[in-house]
C-alpha positions as CSV (number, residue, x, y, z in Angstrom):
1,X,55.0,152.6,127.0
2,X,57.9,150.3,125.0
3,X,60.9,149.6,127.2
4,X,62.6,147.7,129.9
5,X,60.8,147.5,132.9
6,X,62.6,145.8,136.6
7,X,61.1,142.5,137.6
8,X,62.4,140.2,140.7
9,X,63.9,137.1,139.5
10,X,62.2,134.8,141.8
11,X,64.7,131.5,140.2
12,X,68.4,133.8,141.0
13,X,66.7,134.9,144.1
14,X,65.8,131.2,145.5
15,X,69.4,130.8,144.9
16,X,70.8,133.9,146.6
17,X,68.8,132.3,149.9
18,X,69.9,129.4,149.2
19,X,74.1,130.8,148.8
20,X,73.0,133.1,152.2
21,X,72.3,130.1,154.2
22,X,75.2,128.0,153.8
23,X,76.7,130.9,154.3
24,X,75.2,131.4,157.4
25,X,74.8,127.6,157.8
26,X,71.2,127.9,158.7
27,X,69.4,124.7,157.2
28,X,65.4,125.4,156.1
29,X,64.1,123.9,159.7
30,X,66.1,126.4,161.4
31,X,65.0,129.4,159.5
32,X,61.7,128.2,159.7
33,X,61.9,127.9,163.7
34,X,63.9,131.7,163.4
35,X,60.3,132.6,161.3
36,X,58.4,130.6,164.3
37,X,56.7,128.3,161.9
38,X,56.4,124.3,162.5
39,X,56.7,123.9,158.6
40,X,59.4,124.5,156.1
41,X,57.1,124.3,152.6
42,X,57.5,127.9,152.7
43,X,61.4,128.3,152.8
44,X,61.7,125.2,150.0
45,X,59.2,127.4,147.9
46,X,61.3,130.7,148.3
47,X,64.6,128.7,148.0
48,X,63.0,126.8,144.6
49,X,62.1,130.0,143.0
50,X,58.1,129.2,143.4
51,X,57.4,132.0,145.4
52,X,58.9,135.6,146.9
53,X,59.1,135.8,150.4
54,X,57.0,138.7,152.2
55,X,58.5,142.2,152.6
56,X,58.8,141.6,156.2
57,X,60.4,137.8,155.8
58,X,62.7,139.9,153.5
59,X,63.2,142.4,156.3
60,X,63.8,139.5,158.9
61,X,66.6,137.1,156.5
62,X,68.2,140.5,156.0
63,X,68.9,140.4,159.6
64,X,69.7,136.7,160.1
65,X,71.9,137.2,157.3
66,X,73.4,140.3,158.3
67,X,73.1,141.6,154.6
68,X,70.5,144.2,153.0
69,X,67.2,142.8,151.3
70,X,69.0,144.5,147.7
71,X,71.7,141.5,148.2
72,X,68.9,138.7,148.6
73,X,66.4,140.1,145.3
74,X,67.8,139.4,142.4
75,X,66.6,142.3,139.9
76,X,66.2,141.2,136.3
77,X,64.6,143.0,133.5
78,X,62.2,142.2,130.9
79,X,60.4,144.3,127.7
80,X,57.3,145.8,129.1
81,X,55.4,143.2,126.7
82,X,56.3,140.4,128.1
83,X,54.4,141.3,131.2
84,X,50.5,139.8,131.1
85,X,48.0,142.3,131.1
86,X,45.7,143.0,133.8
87,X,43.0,144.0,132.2
């Protein structure tokens, strides 16, 4: 199957947290006390572009944010062999 296949772009979507919470002037300890957790390496690593946040941390910044999880993933694509292979 040749073609162009939708990946998230976890770099553009650290940033789009990042643009969301000045927006919302939330700072990373905040969100991590709205998320109930004492540590904010998880935030940093979403708002560096390390890793994607859960479905449901999605679900919940969409909230805080008052925006849908569409405008926080930022949708790039790439040539279906520059995926690795799972085999």
């Amino acid at each position: 199957m040749a073609g162009k296949l939708p990946v998230v772009d976890k770099e553009a979507t650290g940033e789009n947290i990042k643009r969301l919470m000045r927006k919302a002037k939330i700072d990373t300890y905040e969100l991590a006390n709205v998320f109930g957790v004492r540590s904010t390496t998880s935030i940093y690593a979403w708002t560096q572009g390390k890793i994607l946040p859960s479905a449901d941390s999605l679900v919940k910044m969409a909230h805080i944010f008052n925006c849908t999880v569409d405008e926080i993933l930022v949708i790039a694509e790439v040539s279906d062999d520059e995926i690795p292979s799972r085999r």
